[in-house]
C-alpha positions as CSV (number, residue, x, y, z in Angstrom):
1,X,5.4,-12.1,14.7
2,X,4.3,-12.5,11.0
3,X,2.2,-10.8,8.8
4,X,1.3,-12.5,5.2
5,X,-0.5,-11.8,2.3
6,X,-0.8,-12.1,-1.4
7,X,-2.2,-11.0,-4.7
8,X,-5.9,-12.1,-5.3
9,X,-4.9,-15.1,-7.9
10,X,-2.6,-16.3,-5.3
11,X,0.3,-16.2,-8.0
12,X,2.1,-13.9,-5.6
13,X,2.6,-14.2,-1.7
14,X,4.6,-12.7,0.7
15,X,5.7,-12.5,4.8
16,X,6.9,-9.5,7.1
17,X,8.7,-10.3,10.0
18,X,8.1,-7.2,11.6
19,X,5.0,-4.7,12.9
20,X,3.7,-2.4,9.8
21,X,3.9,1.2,10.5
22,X,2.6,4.9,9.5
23,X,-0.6,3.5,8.1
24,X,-2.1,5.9,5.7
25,X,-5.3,6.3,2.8
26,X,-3.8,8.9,0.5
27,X,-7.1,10.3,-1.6
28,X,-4.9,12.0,-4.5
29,X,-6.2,11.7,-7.6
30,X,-3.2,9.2,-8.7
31,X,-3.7,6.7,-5.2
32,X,-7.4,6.3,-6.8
33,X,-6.2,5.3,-9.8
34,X,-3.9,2.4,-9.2
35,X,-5.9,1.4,-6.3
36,X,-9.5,1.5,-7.9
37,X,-11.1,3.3,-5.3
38,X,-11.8,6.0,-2.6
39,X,-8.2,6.5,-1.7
40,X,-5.1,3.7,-1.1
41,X,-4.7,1.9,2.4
42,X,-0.9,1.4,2.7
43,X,1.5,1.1,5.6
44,X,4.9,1.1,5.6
45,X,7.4,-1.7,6.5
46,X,10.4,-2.4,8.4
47,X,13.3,-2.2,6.3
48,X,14.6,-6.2,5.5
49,X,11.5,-7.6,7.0
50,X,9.6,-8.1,4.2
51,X,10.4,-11.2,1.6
52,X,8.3,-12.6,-1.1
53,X,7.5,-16.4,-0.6
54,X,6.2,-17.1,-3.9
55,X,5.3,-15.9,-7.4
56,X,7.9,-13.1,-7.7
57,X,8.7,-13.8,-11.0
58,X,5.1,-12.6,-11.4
59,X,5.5,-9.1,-10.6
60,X,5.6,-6.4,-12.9
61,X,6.7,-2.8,-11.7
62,X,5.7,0.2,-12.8
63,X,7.6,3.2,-11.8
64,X,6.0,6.6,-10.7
65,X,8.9,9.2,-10.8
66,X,11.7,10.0,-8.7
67,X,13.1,6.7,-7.6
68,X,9.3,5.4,-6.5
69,X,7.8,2.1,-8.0
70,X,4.4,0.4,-7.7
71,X,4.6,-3.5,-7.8
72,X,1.5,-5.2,-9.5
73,X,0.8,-8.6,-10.2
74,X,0.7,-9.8,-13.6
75,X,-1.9,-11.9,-13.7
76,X,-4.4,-10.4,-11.7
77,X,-3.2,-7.1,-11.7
78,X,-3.3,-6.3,-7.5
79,X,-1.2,-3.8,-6.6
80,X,0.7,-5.5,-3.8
81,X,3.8,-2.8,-2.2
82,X,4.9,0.5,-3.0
83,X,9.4,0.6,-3.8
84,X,12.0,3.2,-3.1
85,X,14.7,2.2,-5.0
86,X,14.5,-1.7,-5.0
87,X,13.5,-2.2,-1.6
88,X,10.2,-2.2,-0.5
89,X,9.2,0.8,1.4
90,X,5.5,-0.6,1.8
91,X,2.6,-2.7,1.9
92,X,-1.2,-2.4,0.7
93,X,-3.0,-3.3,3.3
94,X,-6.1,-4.7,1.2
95,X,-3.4,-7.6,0.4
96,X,-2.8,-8.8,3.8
97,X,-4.2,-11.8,4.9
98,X,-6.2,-11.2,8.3
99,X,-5.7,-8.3,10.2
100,X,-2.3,-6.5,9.7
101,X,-1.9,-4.9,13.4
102,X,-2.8,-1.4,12.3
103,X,-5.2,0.9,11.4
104,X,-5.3,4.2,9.6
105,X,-3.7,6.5,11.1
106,X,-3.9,9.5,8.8
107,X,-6.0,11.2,5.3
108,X,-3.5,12.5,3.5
109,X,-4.2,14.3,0.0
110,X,-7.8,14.9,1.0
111,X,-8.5,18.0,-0.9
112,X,-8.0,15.8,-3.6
113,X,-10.4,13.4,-2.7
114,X,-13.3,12.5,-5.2
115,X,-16.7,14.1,-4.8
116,X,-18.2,10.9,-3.6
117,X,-15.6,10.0,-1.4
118,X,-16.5,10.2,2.4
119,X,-14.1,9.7,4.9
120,X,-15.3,8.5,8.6
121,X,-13.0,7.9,11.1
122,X,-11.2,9.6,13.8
123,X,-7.9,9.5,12.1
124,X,-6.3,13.4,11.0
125,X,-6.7,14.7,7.9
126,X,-4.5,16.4,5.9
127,X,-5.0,18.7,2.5
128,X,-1.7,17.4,1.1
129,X,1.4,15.7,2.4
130,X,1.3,15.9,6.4
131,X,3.5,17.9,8.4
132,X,7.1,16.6,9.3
């Protein structure tokens, strides 16, 4: 199995070679920000599956506080996987190409979310971080 995807110039692509998991929309105030919209749709990855295939050379990262990193293209400026450390912890899942073999599977943050935000869905809903 393969998943791949890219930035929206198509500077940037990458391939996992393994199922995404723990698919999430976080609706904090910050998630709306980078992502330019209601919330983020992100799912995380199989440690060493992921590689980029082209364009990494393109990426610019921008860290977020305590070891976390957002990876961006810089051309187009899509925000394309979410680091821990140097390894990437996860993807967004509005950069994979077709359908990524998950769905949301959680709100999180959504006392946060904006006033015009509605969530649908059958998918929990958390006020902040969810449980452990």
């Amino acid at each position: 199995m393969s998943i791949t995807g890219g930035c929206f110039c198509g500077a940037i692509a990458y391939e996992i070679r393994a199922p995404l998991r723990a698919a999430r929309a976080c609706h904090c105030s910050r998630c709306r920000k980078v992502f330019s919209g209601a919330s983020s749709a992100y799912a995380e990855v199989v440690p060493d599956a992921f590689a980029w295939t082209r364009g990494e050379d393109c990426l610019t990262v921008h860290a977020v506080g305590d070891g976390w990193a957002l990876a961006f293209c810089s051309r187009c400026g899509s925000t394309l996987v979410g680091l821990a450390g140097d390894a990437v912890h996860g993807v967004t899942l509005g950069t994979v190409d077709g359908d990524p073999g998950v769905e949301i599977q959680m709100h999180i943050f959504v006392d946060s979310r904006a006033p015009w935000d509605h969530i649908g869905g059958d998918a929990p809903r958390y006020p902040g971080r969810p449980p452990p």
